[in-house]
GUKOL-227385 format. One record per residue (C-alpha): residue in three letters; residue number from 1; x, y, z. Coordinates in steps of 0.25 Angstrom, whole numbers, plus 5000, padded with zeros to 4 digits. Layout:
GUKOL-227385
NODE   resn   resi      u      v      w
NODE    ALA    NUM      X      Y      Z
...
//
This chain:
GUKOL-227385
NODE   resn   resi      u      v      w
NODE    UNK      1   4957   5009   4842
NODE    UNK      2   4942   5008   4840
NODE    UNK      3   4942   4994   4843
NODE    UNK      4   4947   4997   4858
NODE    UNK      5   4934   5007   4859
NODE    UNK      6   4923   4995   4852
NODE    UNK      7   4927   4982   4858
NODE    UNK      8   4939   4979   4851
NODE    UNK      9   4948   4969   4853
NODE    UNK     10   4958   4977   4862
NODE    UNK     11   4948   4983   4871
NODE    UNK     12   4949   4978   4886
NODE    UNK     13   4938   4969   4892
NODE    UNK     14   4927   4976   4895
NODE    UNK     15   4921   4968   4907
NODE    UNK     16   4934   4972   4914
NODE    UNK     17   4926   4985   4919
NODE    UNK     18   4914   4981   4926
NODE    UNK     19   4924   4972   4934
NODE    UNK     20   4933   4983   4937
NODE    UNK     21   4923   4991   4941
NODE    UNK     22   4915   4981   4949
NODE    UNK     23   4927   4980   4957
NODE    UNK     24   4929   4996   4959
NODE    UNK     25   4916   4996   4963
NODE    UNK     26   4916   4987   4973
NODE    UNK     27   4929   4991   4979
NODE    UNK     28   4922   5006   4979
NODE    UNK     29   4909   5000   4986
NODE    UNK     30   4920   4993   4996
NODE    UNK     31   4929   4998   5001
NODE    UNK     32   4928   5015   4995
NODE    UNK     33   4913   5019   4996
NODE    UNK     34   4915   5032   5001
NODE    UNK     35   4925   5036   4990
NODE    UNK     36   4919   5044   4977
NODE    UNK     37   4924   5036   4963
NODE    UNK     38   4934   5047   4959
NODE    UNK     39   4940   5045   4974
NODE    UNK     40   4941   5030   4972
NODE    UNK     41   4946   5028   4960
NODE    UNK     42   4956   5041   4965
NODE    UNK     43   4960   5035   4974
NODE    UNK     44   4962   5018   4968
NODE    UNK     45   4969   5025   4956
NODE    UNK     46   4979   5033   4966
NODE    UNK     47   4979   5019   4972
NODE    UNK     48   4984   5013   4960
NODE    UNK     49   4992   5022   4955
NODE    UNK     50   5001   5024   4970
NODE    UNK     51   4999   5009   4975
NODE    UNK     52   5004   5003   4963
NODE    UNK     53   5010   5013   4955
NODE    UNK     54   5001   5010   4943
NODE    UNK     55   4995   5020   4933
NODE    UNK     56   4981   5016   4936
NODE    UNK     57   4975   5021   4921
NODE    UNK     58   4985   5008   4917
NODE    UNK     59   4981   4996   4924
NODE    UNK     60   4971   4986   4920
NODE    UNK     61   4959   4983   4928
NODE    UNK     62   4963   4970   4933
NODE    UNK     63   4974   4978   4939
NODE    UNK     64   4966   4989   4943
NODE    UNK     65   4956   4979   4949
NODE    UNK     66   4969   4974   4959
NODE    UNK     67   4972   4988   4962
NODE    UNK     68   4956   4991   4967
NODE    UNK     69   4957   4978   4975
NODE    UNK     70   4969   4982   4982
NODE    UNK     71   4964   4996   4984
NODE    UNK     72   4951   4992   4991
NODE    UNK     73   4960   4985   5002
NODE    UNK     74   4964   4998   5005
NODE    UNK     75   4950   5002   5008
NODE    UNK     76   4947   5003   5022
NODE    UNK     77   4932   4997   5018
NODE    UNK     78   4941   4985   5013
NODE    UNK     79   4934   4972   5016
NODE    UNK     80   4941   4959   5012
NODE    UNK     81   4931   4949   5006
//
């Protein structure tokens, strides 16, 4: 178990967060400026969880990362690049 905590072996790749979160960010910058964080993530995780019937404390991020794109399309600040 200690290894999961100290950089063992079985712990998940760590450069998978600043990419995730880069991601929020600029979908929160975009497309939901006015929301508060607790009301974003609220309302994405809501999102997740009655869109695609997903437990959102489950998913990886790479999954997560699809859903947040998809939710931003919903935005009406949506601009497609």
């Amino acid at each position: 178990m200690k290894e999961l905590f100290h950089g063992g072996q079985n712990m998940r790749d760590k450069n998978r967060i600043p990419v995730f979160t880069k991601a929020l960010g600029r979908v929160w910058m975009q497309c939901y400026p006015d929301l508060r964080f607790g009301q974003l993530m609220m309302n994405f995780l809501n999102y997740v969880a009655l869109e695609h019937k997903r437990d959102p404390f489950f998913p990886e991020e790479a999954e997560m990362l699809k859903y947040l794109k998809e939710y931003a399309k919903k935005s009406p600040y949506y601009k497609e690049k």
